[in-house]
C-alpha positions in Angstrom: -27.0 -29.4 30.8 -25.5 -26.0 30.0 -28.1 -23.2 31.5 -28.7 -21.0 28.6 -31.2 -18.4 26.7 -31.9 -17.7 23.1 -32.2 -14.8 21.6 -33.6 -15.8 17.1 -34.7 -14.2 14.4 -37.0 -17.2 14.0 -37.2 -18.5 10.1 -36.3 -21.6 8.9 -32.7 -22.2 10.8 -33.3 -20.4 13.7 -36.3 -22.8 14.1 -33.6 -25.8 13.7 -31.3 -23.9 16.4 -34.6 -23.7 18.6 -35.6 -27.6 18.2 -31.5 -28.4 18.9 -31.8 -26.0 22.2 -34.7 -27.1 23.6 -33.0 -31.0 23.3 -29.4 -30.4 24.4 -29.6 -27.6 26.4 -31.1 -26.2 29.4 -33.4 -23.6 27.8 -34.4 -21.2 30.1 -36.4 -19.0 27.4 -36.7 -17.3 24.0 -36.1 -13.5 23.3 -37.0 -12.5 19.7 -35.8 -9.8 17.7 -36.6 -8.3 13.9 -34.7 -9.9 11.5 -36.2 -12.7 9.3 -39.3 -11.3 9.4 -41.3 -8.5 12.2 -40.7 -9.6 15.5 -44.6 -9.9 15.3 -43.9 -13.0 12.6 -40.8 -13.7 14.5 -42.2 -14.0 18.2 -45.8 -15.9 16.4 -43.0 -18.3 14.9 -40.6 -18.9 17.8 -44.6 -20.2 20.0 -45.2 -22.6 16.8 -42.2 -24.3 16.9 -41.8 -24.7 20.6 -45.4 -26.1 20.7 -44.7 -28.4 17.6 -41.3 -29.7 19.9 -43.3 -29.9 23.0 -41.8 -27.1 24.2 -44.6 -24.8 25.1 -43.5 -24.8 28.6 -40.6 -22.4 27.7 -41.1 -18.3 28.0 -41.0 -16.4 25.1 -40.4 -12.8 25.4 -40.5 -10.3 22.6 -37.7 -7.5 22.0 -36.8 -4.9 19.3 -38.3 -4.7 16.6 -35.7 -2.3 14.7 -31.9 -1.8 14.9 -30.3 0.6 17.5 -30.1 2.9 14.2 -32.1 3.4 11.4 -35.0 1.3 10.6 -35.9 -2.4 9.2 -37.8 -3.4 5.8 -38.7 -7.0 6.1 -37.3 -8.7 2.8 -39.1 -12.2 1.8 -36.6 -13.0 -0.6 -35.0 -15.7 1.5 -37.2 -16.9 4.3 -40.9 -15.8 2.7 -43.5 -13.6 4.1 -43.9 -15.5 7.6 -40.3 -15.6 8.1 -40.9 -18.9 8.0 -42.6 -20.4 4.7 -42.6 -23.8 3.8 -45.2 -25.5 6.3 -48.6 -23.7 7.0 -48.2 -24.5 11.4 -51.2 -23.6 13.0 -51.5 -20.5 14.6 -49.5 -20.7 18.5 -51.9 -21.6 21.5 -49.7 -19.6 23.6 -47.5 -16.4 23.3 -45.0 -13.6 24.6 -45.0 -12.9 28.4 -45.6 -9.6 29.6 -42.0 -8.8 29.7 -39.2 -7.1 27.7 -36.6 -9.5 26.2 -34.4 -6.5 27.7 -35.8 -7.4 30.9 -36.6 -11.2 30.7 -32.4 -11.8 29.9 -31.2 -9.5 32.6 -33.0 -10.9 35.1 -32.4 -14.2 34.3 -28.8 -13.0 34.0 -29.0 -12.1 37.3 -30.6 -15.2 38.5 -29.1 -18.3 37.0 -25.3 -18.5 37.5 -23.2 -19.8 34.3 -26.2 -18.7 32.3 -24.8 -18.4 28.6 -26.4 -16.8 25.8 -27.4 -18.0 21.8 -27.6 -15.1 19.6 -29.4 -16.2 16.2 -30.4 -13.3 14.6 -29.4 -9.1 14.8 -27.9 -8.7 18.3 -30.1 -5.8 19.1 -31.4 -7.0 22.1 -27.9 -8.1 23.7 -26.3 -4.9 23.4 -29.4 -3.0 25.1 -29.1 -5.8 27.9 -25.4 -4.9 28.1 -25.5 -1.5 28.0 -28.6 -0.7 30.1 -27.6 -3.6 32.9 -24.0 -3.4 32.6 -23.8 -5.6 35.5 -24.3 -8.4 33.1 -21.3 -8.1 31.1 -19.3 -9.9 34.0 -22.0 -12.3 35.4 -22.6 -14.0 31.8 -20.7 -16.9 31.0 -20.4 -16.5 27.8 -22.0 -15.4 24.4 -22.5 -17.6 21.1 -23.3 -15.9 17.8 -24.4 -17.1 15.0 -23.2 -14.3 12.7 -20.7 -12.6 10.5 -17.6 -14.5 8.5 -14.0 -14.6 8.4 -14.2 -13.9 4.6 -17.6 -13.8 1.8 -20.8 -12.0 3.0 -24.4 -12.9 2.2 -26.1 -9.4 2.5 -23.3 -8.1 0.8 -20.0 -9.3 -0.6 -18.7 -9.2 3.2 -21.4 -8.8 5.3 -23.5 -11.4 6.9 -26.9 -10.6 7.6 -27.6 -10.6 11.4 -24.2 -8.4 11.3 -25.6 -6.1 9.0 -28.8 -5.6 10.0 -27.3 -3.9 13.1 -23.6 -3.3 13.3 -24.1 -1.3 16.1 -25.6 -3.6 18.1 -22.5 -6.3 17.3 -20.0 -3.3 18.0 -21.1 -3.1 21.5 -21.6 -6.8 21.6 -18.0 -7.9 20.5 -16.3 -5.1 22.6 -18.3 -5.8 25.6 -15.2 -8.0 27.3 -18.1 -10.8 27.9 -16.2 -14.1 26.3 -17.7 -14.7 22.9 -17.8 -17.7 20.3 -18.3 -16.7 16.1 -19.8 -18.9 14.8 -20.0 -17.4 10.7 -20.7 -18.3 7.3 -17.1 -19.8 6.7 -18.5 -23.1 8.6 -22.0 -22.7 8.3 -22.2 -22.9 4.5 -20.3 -26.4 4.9 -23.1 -27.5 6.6 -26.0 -28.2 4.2 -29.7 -29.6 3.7 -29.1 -31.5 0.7 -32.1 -33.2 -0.7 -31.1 -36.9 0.8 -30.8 -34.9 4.0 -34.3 -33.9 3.9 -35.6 -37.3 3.0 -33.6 -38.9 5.9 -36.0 -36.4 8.2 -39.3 -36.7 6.5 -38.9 -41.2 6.4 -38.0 -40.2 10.6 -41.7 -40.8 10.6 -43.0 -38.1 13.4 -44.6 -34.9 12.6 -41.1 -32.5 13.3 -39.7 -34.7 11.1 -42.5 -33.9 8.5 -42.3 -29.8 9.2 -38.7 -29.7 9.3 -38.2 -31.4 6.0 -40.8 -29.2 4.4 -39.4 -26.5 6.1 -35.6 -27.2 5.0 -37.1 -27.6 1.4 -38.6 -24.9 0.9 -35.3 -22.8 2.6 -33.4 -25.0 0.1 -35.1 -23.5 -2.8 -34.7 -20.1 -1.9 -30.6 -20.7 -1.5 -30.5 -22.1 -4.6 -32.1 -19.4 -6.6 -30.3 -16.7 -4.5 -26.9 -18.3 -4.2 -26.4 -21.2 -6.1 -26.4 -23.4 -2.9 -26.8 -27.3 -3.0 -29.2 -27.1 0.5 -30.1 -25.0 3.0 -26.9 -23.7 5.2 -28.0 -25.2 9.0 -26.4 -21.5 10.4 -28.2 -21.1 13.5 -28.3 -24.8 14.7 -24.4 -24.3 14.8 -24.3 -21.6 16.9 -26.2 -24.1 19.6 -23.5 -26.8 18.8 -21.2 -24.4 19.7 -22.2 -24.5 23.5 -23.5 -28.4 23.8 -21.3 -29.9 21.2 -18.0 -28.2 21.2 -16.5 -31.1 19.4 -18.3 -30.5 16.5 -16.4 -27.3 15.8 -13.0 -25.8 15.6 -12.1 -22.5 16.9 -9.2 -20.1 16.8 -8.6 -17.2 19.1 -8.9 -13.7 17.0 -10.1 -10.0 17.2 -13.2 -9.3 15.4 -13.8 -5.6 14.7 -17.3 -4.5 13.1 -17.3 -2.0 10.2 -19.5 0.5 10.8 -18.7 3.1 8.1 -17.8 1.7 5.0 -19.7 2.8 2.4 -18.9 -1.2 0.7 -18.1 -3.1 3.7 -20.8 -1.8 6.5 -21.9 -4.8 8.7 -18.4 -6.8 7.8 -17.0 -8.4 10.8 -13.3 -8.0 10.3 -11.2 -11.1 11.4 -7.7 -10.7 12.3 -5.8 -13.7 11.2 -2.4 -12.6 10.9 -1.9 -14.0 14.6 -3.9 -17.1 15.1 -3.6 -17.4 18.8 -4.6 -19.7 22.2 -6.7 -17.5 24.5 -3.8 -17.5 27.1 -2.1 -15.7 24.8 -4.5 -13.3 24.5 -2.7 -10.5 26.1 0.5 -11.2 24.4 -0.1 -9.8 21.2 -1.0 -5.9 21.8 0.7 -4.6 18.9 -1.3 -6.8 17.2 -4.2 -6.5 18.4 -6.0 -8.4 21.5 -8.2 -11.7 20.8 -12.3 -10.7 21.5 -13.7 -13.8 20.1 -13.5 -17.4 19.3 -13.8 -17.7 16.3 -15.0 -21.3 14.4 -12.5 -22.2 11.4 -13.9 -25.7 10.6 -16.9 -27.9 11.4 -17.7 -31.8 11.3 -20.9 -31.7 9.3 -21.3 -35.3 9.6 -21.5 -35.2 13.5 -23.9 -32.3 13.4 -26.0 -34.5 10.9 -26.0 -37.4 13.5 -26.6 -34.9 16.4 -29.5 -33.2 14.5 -31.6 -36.3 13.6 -31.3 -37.2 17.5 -32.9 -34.1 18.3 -35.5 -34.7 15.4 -36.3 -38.2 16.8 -36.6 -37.2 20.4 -39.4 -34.6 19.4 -43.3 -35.6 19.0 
C-alpha cells in the first residue's frame, strides 16, 4: 500500500475520504484544518470516524484554525453545525496528539520515504509545512487535492471552496515544484449519493453502513436545497482514488494558477487548456506556460461505487 497522510476538513465527504484511506491506503495519520466547521469540530470529527472504522489506532494531529490571511466564519449552510450533521456519533474516546499538524507531516515527511499527501480541505497546513521545512518540497512524492475546478465554482461562480477559503495557501501549494494531482468539481459532481446509493449502504447491514447513509442523506439534502444536486458529490473520497485507484480517473497535464486578486474570481483555480499535454512534455511548452498539476478530466463513477461499498463492508 501507498504510504500516505491526510490532511480534511472533516464533514460529511471528507469522512468518506477518511473511511476509503484508512482501507486502501497506508495511513500514517490525520492532520485537520478549519474548513467545514472549527478545527475543534473538525479534529472531534476526524476521532469519531476513525473509531467508528476501527481506526482509532491512527494519530490525529490538529493544525490551523484560520487561513494564512484574514480570518474564518464557520458557515452551516452545507455541512451543519458539527461540520458533520446527519448522525449524532458519540463523543471520540480518544483525540489530537500533542503535536502540530505542521510538525506531525514534516517529520513524517522526513521519515517515511514515498510518503504522499491527501489534501481534503483549505491547504493551510501544507503550505506552512512547505514553507517552514522546505526540505519537504523534494522528499514528498507527491500531493493529491481535492479542490478547485477546471470550470463552475461552488463558493462562487468559479471558486471551489477549500480553494477559496485560502488562496494563499493553494498559491504556495501549486507553485511549490512538488508533483501534484487536481482532483476538482468537474469530476466530483459526476460522482453522486443518489438515494438508491444510500440504500445500497444502509441494507450493507453494519453500523458504517448505517452512519454513512445517514450521513450521505442528510449531505444530500443540503445539495439539493443549495444547488439543485440529485446526491451528495463524493469530492473528497476522489481525491483518495486518486492515489490507490488511479484507474478510476483520467488526468491531463496542465498549469493551474490561483487567483488571488480578483475582486469576482478570488479563490478560482485557473486551468490552462489550450495545450493539453503528457508530463514529458512538460518543459516543451514555455511560451505557453509550464504543466504544475495533473489535472482529472473524467471519472468512472461506477468503479468508485464498487470500490466504496468494499471499503464500507470491510469496516465494523
Amino acid at each position: 500500500m501507498i504510504p500516505a497522510l491526510l490532511d480534511c476538513d472533516t464533514g460529511h465527504d471528507d469522512a468518506m475520504a477518511i473511511l476509503m484511506a484508512g482501507r486502501r491506503l497506508d495511513l500514517r495519520g490525520v492532520t485537520t484544518v478549519f474548513g467545514n466547521a472549527t478545527v475543534a469540530d473538525t479534529t472531534a470529527n476526524t476521532c469519531r470516524i476513525l473509531e467508528l472504522a476501527g481506526l482509532a489506532h491512527v494519530p490525529v494531529a490538529a493544525g490551523a484554525a484560520a487561513p494564512l490571511e484574514g480570518t474564518f466564519v464557520h458557515e452551516s449552510g452545507v455541512h451543519g453545525m458539527t461540520g458533520m450533521d446527519g448522525h449524532d456519533l458519540p463523543p471520540p474516546a480518544g483525540g489530537a496528539i500533542d503535536e502540530s499538524a505542521v510538525d506531525f507531516i514534516a517529520r513524517n515527511i522526513d521519515a517515511t520515504r514515498g510518503l504522499h499527501l491527501v489534501a481534503t480541505g483549505p491547504l493551510t497546513n501544507i503550505a506552512r509545512v512547505l514553507t517552514s521545512f522546505p526540505g519537504t518540497r523534494a522528499a514528498l512524492a507527491g500531493i493529491s487535492i481535492m479542490g478547485g475546478s477546471t470550470g463552475q465554482g461552488n463558493a462562487t461562480p468559479v471558486a471551489e471552496y477549500n480553494i477559496q477559503a485560502d488562496p494563499e495557501a493553494a498559491d504556495i501549494v501549486f507553485n511549490s515544484g512538488v508533483p501534484i494531482r487536481m482532483v476538482g468539481l468537474n469530476v466530483t459532481r459526476q460522482v453522486a449519493a443518489t438515494p438508491e446509493r444510500r440504500h445500497c449502504l444502509r441494507s450493507l447491514g453494519n453500523r458504517t453502513g448505517q452512519v454513512v447513509a445517514d450521513l450521505l442523506d442528510f449531505f444530500s439534502d443540503r445539495l439539493e436545497e443549495r444547488y439543485g444536486l440529485a446526491g451528495a458529490s463524493m469530492h473528497d473520497p476522489l481525491a483518495v482514488a486518486a492515489l490507490c485507484d488511479p484507474d478510476m480517473l483520467r488526468f491531463e497535464a496542465m498549469e493551474v494558477s490561483i487567483e488571488r486578486e480578483g475582486a469576482h474570481t478570488r479563490g478560482m483555480t485557473v486551468c490552462d487548456l489550450r495545450h493539453l499535454c503528457p508530463l514529458t512534455l512538460r518543459r516543451q511548452r514555455e511560451p505557453l506556460g509550464c504543466p504544475n498539476a495533473e489535472v482529472a478530466v473524467a471519472v468512472d463513477a461506477g468503479l468508485f461505487w464498487e470500490r466504496f461499498i468494499e471499503v464500507v463492508v470491510a469496516c465494523p
